[in-house]
Structures are given as structure tokens and as C-alpha cells.
N, C-alpha and C positions, 0 to 999 in steps of 0.2 A: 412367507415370513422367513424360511430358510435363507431364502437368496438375498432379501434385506440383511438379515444377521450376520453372512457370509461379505457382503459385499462392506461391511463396515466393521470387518473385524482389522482390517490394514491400519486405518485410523483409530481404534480401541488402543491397536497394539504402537502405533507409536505416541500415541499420548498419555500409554501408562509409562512407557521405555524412560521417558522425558522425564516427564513430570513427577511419578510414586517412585519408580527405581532411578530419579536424575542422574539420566545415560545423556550423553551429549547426541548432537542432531545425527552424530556421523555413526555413531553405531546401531542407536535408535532407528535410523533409517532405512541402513543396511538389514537390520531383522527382520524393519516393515517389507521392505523388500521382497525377501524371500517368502513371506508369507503371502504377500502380493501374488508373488509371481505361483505359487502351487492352488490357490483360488482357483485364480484366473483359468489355470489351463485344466485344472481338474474338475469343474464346476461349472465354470464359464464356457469352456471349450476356446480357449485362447490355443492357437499353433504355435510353435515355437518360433516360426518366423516373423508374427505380428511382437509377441517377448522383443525382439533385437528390433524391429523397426520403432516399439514402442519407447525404447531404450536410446538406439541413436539420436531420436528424436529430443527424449531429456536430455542428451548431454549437448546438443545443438542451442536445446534452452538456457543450458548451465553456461555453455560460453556467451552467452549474451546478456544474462547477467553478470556474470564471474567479470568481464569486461569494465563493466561499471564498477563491480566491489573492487578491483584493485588500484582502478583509473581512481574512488573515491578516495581510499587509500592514502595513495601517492599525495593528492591534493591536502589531505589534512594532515600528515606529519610533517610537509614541507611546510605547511603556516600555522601546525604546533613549535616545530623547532625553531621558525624565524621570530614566537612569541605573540603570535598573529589572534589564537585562539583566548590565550589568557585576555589579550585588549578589547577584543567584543564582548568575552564575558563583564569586563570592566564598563563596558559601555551600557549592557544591558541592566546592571546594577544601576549605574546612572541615573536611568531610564525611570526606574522605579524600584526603591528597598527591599518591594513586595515581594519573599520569594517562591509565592504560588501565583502571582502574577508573573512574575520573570518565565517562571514554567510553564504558562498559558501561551506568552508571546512567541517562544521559541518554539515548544514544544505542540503548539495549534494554530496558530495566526502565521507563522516563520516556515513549519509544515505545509498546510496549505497552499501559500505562495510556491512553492519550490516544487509542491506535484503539480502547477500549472505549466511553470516554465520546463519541467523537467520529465519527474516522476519517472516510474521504473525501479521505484530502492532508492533514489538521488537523496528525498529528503532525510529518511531515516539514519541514510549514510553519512549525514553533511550533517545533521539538529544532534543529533545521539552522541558525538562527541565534544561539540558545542557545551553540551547539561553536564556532561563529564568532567569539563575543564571547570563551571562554574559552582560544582560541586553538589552536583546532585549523583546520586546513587548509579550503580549501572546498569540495574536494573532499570526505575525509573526512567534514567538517562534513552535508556532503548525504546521503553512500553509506549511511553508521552507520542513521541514524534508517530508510530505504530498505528497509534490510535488517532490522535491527530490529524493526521492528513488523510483515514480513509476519505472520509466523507464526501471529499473533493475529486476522489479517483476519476469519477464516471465521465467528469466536465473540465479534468484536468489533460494536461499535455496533449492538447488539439481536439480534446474529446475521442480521441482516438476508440475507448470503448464505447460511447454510446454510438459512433458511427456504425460499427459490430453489430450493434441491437438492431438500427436500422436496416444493416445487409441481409441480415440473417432471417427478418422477423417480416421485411417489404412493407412494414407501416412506415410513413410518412414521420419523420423527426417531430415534425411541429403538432403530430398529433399524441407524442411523447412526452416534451417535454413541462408540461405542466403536470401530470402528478409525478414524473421524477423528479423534478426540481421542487415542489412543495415537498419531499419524502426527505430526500437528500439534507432541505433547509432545515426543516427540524432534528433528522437526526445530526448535521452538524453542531447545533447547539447541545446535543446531549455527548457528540462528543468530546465538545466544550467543557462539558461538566464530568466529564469521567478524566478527563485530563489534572481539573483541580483536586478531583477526590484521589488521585494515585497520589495526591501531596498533604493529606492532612483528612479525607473522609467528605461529608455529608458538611461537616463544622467550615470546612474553606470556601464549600461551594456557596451556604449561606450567608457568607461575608464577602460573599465578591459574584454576588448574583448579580446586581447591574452594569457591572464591567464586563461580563460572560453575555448578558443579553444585549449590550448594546456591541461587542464587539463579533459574536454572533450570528447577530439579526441584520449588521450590517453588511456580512457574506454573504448568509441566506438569501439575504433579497435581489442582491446585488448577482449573485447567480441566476436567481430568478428570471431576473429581469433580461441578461444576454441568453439566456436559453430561449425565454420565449420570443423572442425578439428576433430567433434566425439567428444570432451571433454564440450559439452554444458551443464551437469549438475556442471561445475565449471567456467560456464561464468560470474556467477555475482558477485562470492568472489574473483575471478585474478583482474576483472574490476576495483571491489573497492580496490586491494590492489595496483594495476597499478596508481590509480587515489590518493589512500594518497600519497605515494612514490613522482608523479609528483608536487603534494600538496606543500611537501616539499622544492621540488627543485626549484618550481618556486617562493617562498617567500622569497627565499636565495637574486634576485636581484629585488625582484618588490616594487616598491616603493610609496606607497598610495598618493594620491593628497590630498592636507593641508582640503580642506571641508570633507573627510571624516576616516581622523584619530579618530580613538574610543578614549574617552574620559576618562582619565585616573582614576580608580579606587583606593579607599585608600587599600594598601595591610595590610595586617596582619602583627602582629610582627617577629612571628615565624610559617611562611607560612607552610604545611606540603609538606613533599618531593613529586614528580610529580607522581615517580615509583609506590609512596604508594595511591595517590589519584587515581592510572591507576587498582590499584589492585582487582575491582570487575569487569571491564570491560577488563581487561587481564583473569582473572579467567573464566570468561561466556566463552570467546574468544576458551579456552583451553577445557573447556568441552564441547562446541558444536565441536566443533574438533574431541574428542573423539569420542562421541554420532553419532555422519554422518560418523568417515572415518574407525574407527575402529571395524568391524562387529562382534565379541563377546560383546563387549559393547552396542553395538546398541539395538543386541538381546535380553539383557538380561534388558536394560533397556525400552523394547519394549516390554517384556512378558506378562505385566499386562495393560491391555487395557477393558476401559469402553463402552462400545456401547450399542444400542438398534437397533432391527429391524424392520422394518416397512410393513404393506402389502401394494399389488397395491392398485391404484385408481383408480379413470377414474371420467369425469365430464359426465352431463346428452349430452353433446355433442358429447361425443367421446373424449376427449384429454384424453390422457393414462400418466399416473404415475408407472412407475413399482416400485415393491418392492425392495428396499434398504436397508442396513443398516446406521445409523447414523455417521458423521466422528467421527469414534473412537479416544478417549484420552487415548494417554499410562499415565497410573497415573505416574510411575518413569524417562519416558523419552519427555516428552512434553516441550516447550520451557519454558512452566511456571514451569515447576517443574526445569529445568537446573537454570533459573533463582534464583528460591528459593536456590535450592543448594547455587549457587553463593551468596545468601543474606545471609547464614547460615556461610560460608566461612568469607566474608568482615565484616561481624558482628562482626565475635569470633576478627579478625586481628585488626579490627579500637580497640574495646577493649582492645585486648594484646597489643596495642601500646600507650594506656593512653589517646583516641580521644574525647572518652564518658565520660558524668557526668552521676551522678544518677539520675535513673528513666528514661533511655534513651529507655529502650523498650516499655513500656506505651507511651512516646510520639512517637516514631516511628508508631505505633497502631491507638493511636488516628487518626494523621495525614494520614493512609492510609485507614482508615474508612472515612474519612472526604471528601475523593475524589474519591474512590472507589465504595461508595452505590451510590449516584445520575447515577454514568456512569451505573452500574449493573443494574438498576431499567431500563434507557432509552433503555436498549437496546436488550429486550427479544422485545417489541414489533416493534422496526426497521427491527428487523432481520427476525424476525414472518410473517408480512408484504410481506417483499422479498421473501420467501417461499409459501406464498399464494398466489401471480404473479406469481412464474414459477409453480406451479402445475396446477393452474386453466388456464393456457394456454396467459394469460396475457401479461407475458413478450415475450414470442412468437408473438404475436401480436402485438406488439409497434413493435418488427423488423422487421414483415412482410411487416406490414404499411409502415416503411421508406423505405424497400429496393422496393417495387411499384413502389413509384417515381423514381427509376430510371432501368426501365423496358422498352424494345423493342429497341426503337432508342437510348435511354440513356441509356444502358446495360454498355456501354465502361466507363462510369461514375461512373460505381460502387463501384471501391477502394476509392471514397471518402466516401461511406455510409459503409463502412465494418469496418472501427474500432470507428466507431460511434456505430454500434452494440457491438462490443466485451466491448465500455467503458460503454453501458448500461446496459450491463448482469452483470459488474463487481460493479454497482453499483447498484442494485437492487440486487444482490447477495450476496455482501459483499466481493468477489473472483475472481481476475483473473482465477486461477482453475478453477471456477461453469462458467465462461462467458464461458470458450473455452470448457467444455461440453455441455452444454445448447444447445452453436451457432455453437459449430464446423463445423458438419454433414449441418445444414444450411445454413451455409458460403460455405460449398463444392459443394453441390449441387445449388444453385443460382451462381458461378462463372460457371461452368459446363455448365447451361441453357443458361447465358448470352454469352458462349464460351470466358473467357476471363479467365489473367491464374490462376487455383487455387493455386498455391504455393505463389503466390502472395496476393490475398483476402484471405486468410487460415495465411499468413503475417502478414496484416492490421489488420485481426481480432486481432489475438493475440496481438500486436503492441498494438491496441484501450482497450483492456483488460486489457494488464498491465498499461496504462495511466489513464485509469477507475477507479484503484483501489486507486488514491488518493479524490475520490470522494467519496468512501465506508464512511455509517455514522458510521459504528462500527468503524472504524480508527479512523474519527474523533472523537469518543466518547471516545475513546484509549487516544489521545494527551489529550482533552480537563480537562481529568482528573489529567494528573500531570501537570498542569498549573494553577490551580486552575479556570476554565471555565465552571465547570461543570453546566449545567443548562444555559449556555450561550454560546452553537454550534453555533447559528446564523452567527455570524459576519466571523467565519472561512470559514461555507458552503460557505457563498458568497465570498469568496476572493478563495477557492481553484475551489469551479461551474465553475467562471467566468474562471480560468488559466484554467480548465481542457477542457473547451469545447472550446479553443481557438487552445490549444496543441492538441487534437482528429484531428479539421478540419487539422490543417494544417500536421498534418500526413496523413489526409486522400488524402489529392494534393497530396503532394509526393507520395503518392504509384501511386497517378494517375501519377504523374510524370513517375514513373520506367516503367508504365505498355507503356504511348506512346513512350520513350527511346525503350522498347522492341520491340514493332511493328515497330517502321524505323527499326533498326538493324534488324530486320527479313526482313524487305521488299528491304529493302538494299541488 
């Protein structure tokens, strides 16, 4: 019990820092930090030497993020200031008055889509200022897109983490992906509905319950259906273009109730065309296209890759750290660099179309300096932190601890502590990827002991990982920056904590659900 209480005093202490004392990510971190780091080496038996490898390693993570948040940056004040942001908003009004539906589109069906093509922080970075510009809160503005797009993590951007699951874990994909993707399909719709209730409660989601299930159910399935089918590294970008398309169709007859018609906006004289305001978010769309489906391009923009490598560790206990290399950045093919591209592109266009006054690069600059350093600064030592818990054997220990309690008689209980692990590796990692290596092997082997089935908890896990990953502080430190929040994560922790660890348990029933479903129908 010590070593449980010890190993989760890092995370106690910066989710009081945040949230009861509202300390921004960057101080909050820095204390989790050091408290981290006297654990670790007093308790743990962490060396001083595994400390700086564990550390070089977060700040290798932080520039590969940090990469993106500024590359996103750059992209959204160039087509805020060319007026680009204000006319989508205007389009999505269009679309429908509704504005918990507007919220839904962008904030889950718009999410979605963009962790297929993209993911990495892309959507949060891209949707979150979006809701800003249309007038929603910035809070909100941040939480929606958060929550939003976990769901799709695991089968988004190539399915890159469920291939992890497979490396890590040696079962066969296709013997996976049916109860992930039933796990996944449900909890997308709940977090469907945690999306409308950040806009009005339990009262929105009642009133737009069949626009949420058919818009929904026609991801869920539509993931379904490319996972089990062998085509699971393109289950998250069909789902999200399944899910605009339905988007669509279902705004054609739905009709908002008078309390929550958005509230009419003065427009511009001479608003700019839709197609031109679409035109850095068509562009990204086209070159991640390129970049993933076209393998000359891939390669060539993959050539040039930055890494470092690291040697083993081990603590004075025995926990082993092998020698790794750091996740390499391709300088020319990284989301942040496609991105850039893409700001390089809308830049010259908003220009040659007369958008810009003078001195518009200066203030572009300024403005993504202004939001840009505080996230940079907060989030070497977040990240830092999470690397010194899984080396020093720490985050091992918080799962060891929970899955105990449900040991011997309560074995069959298990799928509800299995994607509570995967949402805690994914937040203390920053990665549904790093959850489902970390716990893969771990997940296999405790469903194994407990004889209960692993493609199921090997499921859940995954399942709890990609829901985890709207808890990653590096995300939040991703949104918080183009909302202007920086230095004020508090209020969002707690509004996405609370959805997250609501959506974990109640994924965790269900799986317990499917696993007693399984046993009648077996014993049947």
C-alpha cells in the first residue's frame, strides 16, 4: 500500500497544484516534478543517471510536440487575421442555428475526422480555436475537441497505437479488433454525449438524442466495420468522414428548440468566400494525404529524422529500462512541419487575395509568441515527470496496486480495472501509444492468470488508453495555448478529469458487460 500511495502522490500533487490552488501547468509541474524526482530515487531506488536520461527523453518528447503547437499556431493566426476563422464559423452557423449542435459538429464529428488524418494534439489545436472564434467559452472551446476526439485515438492516424498493442502484446490484430472496436463504438457515443452536456447538461443531450445516435452510430459502425475487415489503420479517418457526411444530412431536417438557437452574430460587409476561408484546412487535408498514402512522398519526406539514443537502466531494485532510441522527428515530414507547409501556402494565398494589411507577419509572430512560450516552458517538466514514473517503475505500480483489488474471487471483475489502467498510462505518458506498451504485456498476462478472455482486457485496455488521452496535460497545454489560457489549465483539468474518469468506469462495466454476455453464451 506504501508503494501504491507513494507512487501516486506525483499525480495527487499536481492535480491539487492545478485544480484547488489554480497554479498554471508550468509551476504545477515543476513541483510535481521535484517531488517526482525524491520518490523516485529515495523509494524507488531511481540513480541519478536514469533522472537525466529520463528527462532528456521528456524534452525529446516536448520538441515533438512543441513542433506541432507552434506549427498550429502559426496556421491559425494566419487565417484568424486573413478573417478565415470568423467565415467557417459563419458557415457552421449556416449549417444549423442549433448551438449544441454546432458544438457537437465541431467539437466531435470535426475532432474525430482530423485525429484520423492527423492526431498528435492537431485537432484540439485546429477545433479549440474554431469554438473560440464562434463564441463559445474557452473553456468549453478547449474541453469539447479533448473529449471529442479521444475515442477515435486508438484507429486514428494509421492506427499507429493499436499497431503498439499488436507489437508489444504478439496477438494477431484481427484477433483484437472486435471487442476494441465494439468498446471504442460505444464509448464514442458517450463521448457524444458528454460533448452536448459541457453545453447545457443532461436537458441538451435529451433534446438531441437522435442526432447524437445517428450521428454516432454511424462512426461506431463505420469503424467497426474497417477494423474488422483488416483495413483498421483507416478506421478513424472513414469514421470521421462517415460522421461529417451524416453531419450533414441530419441538419438538412433537425430543428433546434427556441432556448437554444445561437445567437445571431453581426456579419461582415463583405464576408470572405467559405471555399477560401476552407483553404488551409483543405491544404493540411491534401498533404497529409500525400504524406500517409503516397510512399515516395512519405519516404522522402521521412529521410531526414532527428533522434537520440539512450542506454539501459535499471533501479537499485531491479526494474529494468532497456536501451531505446528517442521518438524520432522527421524534420520534413512531421505534422508540424506539414502543418507549416500548410501556413506557408494560406499565407502567400490570404496575401495574393488582398486579406492582409501591413505588418501582418510581425503580428502573426507576436501573437504566436504570446501563446506559444508559457505552453513550451509548462511542458518539459509534465512530460519529464511522466518519464521518471515509468522508468522508475512507478506507473507500474499504481496498476499493479489497482488490479490487486480485483484478484482471486474478484478476477471476473477485471474489465472494469483494465481501461482504467490503459487511461492511466495514457495520462501519465502523454500517449495512448506509450499506455498500450507500457501495459500491454501486463494486461495479457493478468487476464491469463485471472483465466478471463484476453482479447477482451487487451480491448478495454486499449479502449481506457485512447479515453485517457483526453487527460494528457501536454494536450491540454496544446488547446490551452490557442485560447488564450495559458498559465490557466486548471479549470479545463477539472472539467475534462471529471468527463474522463466517468467515461473510463463506464467503459469499464461494459466490457464487464460483454465478458458475462460471453460466459452465458458459452455456458448456453
Amino acid at each position: 500500500m506504501t508503494e501504491f500511495l507513494l507512487a501516486a502522490a506525483p499525480i495527487a500533487t499536481i492535480l491539487f497544484l492545478m485544480i484547488k490552488a489554480n497554479w498554471g501547468a508550468a509551476r504545477a509541474g515543476a513541483a510535481a516534478w521535484f517531488v517526482t524526482a525524491l520518490i523516485a530515487v529515495f523509494y524507488f531506488g531511481a540513480p541519478t543517471q536514469m533522472l537525466i536520461i529520463a528527462q532528456a527523453k521528456g524534452v525529446m518528447l516536448a520538441l515533438y510536440i512543441l513542433y506541432i503547437v507552434w506549427a498550429a499556431l502559426i496556421l491559425y493566426f494566419a487565417a484568424d487575421e486573413a478573417g478565415a476563422i470568423k467565415t467557417i464559423g459563419r458557415a457552421i452557423r449556416s449549417l444549423t442555428d442549433d448551438r449544441p449542435m454546432q458544438l457537437l459538429i465541431l467539437g466531435y464529428v470535426f475532432a474525430t475526422f482530423l485525429q484520423g488524418v492527423a492526431g498528435f494534439g492537431v485537432p484540439i489545436a485546429v477545433v479549440a480555436p474554431l469554438l473560440l472564434g464562434m463564441g463559445f467559452s474557452p473553456v468549453l472551446a478547449v474541453a469539447a475537441p479533448m473529449i471529442g476526439h479521444s475515442w477515435s485515438v486508438l484507429f486514428g492516424n494509421m492506427a499507429t497505437s493499436f499497431e503498439a498493442l499488436i507489437g508489444v502484446t504478439g496477438i494477431p490484430g484481427a484477433d483484437l479488433t472486435h471487442d476494441a472496436a465494439i468498446l471504442l463504438g460505444l464509448s464514442g457515443m458517450l463521448c457524444g454525449a458528454a460533448v452536448l452536456w459541457l453545453d447545457g447538461g443532461f436537458r441538451t443531450i435529451r433534446r438531441r438524442i437522435i442526432p447524437l445516435l445517428l450521428i454516432s452510430g454511424t462512426m461506431g459502425i463505420t469503424q467497426y466495420v474497417m477494423a474488422n475487415y483488416g483495413v483498421w489503420t483507416l478506421g478513424g479517418l472513414t469514421a470521421g468522414i462517415a460522421g461529417l457526411a451524416m453531419s450533414i444530412l441530419v441538419t438538412r431536417f433537425w430543428k433546434p428548440h427556441p432556448d437554444d438557437v445561437a445567437e445571431q452574430v453581426e456579419e461582415d460587409d463583405q464576408p470572405m468566400p467559405l471555399i477560401e476561408a476552407l483553404t488551409p484546412y483543405l491544404v493540411f487535408i491534401v498533404l497529409v494525404g500525400c504524406a500517409t498514402f503516397i510512399p515516395a512522398v512519405e519516404t522522402f519526406l521521412g529521410s531526414i529524422r532527428f533522434t537520440l539514443d539512450f542506454p539501459a537502466t535499471s533501479t537499485s531494485l531491479g526494474w529494468q529500462v532497456d536501451a531505446e532510441s528517442a521518438k524520432a522527428i522527421a524534420i520534413f515530414g512531421h505534422p508540424g512541419a506539414l502543418l507549416l507547409y500548410t501556413s506557408a501556402i494560406s499565407f502567400t494565398f490570404f496575401k495574393l487575395r488582398g486579406h492582409y494589411a501591413d505588418g501582418i507577419g510581425k503580428r502573426i509572430w507576436q501573437r504566436t509568441l504570446k501563446s506559444g512560450l508559457p505552453t513550451s516552458i509548462g511542458m518539459v517538466p509534465v512530460i519529464g515527470l511522466a518519464i521518471i514514473m515509468d522508468h522508475a517503475g512507478m506507473t507500474y505500480a499504481l496498476a499493479e496496486g489497482g488490479a490487486a483489488l480485483f484478484s482471486g474471487a474478484f478476477a471476473i471483475a477485471y474489465p472494469i480495472i483494465a481501461p482504467v489502467v490503459g487511461a492511466l498510462g495514457a495520462f501519465m505518458t502523454g500517449s495512448t501509444n506509450n499506455s498500450n506498451v507500457v501495459f500491454g504485456m501486463f494486461q495479457r498476462h493478468t487476464a491469463e492468470l485471472a483465466g478471463i478472455s484476453t482479447s477482451l482486457v487487451l480491448g478495454a485496455q486499449a479502449a481506457g488508453a485512447s479515453l485517457g488521452s483526453m487527460l494528457a496535460p501536454s494536450k491540454i497545454l496544446v488547446g490551452c495555448s490557442t485560447v488564450g489560457l495559458s498559465g490557466k489549465e486548471g479549470p479545463v483539468l477539472s472539467v475534462v478529469l471529471k468527463t474522463g474518469v466517468i467515461l473510463t468506469l463506464l467503459c469499464g462495466f461494459i466490457a464487464l458487460g460483454m465478458l458475462l454476455i460471453s460466459m452465458n453464451s458459452i455456458g448456453a
